[in-house]
C-alpha positions in Angstrom: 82.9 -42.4 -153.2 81.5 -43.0 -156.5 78.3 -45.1 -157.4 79.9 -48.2 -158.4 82.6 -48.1 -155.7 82.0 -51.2 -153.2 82.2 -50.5 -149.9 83.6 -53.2 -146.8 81.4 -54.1 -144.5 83.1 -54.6 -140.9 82.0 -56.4 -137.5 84.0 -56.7 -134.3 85.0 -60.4 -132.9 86.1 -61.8 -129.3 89.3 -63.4 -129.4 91.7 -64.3 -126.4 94.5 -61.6 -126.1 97.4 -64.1 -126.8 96.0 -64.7 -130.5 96.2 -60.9 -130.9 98.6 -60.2 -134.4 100.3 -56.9 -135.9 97.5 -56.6 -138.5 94.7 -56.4 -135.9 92.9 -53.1 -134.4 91.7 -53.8 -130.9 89.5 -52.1 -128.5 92.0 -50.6 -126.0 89.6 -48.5 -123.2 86.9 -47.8 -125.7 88.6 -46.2 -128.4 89.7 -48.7 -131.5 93.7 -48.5 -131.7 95.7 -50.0 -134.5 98.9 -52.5 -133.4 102.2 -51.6 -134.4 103.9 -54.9 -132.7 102.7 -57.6 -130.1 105.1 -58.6 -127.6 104.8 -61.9 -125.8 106.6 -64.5 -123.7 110.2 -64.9 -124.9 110.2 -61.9 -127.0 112.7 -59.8 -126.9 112.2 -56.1 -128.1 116.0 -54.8 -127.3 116.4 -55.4 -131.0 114.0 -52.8 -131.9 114.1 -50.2 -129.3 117.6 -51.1 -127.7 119.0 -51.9 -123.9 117.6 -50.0 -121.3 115.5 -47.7 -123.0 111.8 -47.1 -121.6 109.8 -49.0 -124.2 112.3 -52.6 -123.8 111.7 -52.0 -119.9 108.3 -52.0 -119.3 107.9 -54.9 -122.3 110.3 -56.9 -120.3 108.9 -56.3 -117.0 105.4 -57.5 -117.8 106.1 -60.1 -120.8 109.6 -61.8 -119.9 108.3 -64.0 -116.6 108.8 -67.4 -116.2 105.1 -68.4 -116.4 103.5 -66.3 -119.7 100.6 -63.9 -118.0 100.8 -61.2 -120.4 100.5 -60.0 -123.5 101.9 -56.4 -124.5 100.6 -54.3 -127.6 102.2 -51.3 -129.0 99.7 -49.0 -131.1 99.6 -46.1 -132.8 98.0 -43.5 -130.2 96.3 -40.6 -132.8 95.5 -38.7 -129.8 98.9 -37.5 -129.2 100.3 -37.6 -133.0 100.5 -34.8 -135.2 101.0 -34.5 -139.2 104.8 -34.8 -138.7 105.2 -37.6 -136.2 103.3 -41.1 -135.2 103.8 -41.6 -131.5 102.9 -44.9 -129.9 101.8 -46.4 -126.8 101.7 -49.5 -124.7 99.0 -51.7 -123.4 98.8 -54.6 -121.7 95.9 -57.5 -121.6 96.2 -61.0 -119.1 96.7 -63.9 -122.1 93.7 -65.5 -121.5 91.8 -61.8 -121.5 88.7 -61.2 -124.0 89.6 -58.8 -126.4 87.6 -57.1 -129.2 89.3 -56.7 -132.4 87.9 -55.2 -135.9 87.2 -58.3 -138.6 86.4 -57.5 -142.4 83.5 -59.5 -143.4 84.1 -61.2 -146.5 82.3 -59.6 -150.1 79.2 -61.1 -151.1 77.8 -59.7 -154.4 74.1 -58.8 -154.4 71.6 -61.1 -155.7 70.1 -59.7 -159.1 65.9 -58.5 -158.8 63.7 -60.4 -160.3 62.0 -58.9 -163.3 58.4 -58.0 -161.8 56.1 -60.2 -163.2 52.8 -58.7 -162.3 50.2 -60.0 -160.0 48.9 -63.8 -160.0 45.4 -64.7 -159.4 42.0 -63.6 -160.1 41.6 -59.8 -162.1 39.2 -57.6 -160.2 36.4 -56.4 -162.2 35.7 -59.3 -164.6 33.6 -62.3 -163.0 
């Protein structure tokens, strides 16, 4: 990183599981994982992953109920990835479930320094 080069400044937020988006990176037990997708009620993931196939089954069997209670995320799991492949996992959080997600604070430039103007009031020495 050069001198010049501006660096972001982050902070973590609480949201509410069901406002979770693709572009977030939650707090999945402890360690920060970044989404892929976000499956809710009346999604339906056979289009991605196809019928019967592990992923589309255990979305369907927590997200496709008749009353929505869940939320499922699918996120890139660096634990078990390697320089040739990204492998993924799921997780799933109750819609109404606090969740911590990464948030970009917005830039604000520094404020310029005041030119010093030397001291004010009485000079020692000199009655």
């Amino acid at each position: 990183m050069t001198h010049n080069a501006r660096r972001s400044t982050w902070t973590t937020e609480t949201i509410r599981a069901v406002d979770l988006t693709e572009e977030d990176t939650v707090l999945v037990g402890g360690i920060w994982r970044e989404i892929f997708d976000v499956w809710k009620d009346g999604d339906d993931p056979t289009a991605m992953f196809g019928e019967g196939e592990p992923t589309t089954v255990a979305l369907l069997a927590k997200t496709d109920w008749n009353s929505p209670c869940w939320v499922g995320i699918r996120y890139v799991d660096e634990d078990h990835s390697n320089p040739d492949e990204i492998e993924d996992a799921l997780h799933f959080f109750r819609l109404r479930e606090l969740v911590q997600v990464q948030k970009e604070l917005p830039y604000v430039p520094p404020t310029p320094a005041r030119p010093y103007r030397g001291r004010k009031g009485k000079k020692r020495g000199r009655q």
